[in-house]
C-alpha positions in Angstrom: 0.0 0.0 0.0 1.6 3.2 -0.7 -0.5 5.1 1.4 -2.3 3.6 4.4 -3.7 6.4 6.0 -7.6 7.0 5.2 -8.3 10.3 3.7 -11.6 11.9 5.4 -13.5 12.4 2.2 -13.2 8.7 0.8 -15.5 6.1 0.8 -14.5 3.5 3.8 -16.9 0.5 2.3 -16.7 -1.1 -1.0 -20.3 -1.8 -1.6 -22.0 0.7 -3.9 -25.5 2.6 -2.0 -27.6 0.7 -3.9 -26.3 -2.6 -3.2 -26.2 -1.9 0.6 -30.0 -0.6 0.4 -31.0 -4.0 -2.0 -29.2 -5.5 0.7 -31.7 -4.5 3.6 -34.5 -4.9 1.3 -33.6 -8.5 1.2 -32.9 -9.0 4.4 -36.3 -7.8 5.6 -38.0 -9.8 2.6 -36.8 -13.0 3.6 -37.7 -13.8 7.0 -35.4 -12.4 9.6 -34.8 -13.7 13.1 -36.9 -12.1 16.1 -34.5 -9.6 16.5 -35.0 -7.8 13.6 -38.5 -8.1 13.0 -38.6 -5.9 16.5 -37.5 -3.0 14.0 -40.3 -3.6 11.4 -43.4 -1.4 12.2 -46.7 -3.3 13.1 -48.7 -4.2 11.0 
C-alpha cells in the first residue's frame, strides 16, 4: 500500500449505496430472526 492512511473524504466501504439498500431490502423480505422483525413497524 503506498498510502495507508484513510483520507476523510473517501469512501470507507466497498459496496456501492444501492447494493447496501438492495441488501436491507432483502434481508427484511426473507424472514429475519426475532430480532430484527422488532425494528419492522406493526402491521
Amino acid at each position: 500500500m503506498k498510502d495507508p492512511h484513510p483520507h476523510p473524504d473517501a469512501r470507507h466501504w466497498s459496496a456501492p449505496p444501492h447494493s447496501r439498500l438492495l441488501g436491507l431490502l432483502r434481508l427484511f423480505a426473507t424472514h429475519p430472526d426475532p430480532t430484527w422483525r422488532a425494528l419492522t413497524p406493526p402491521g
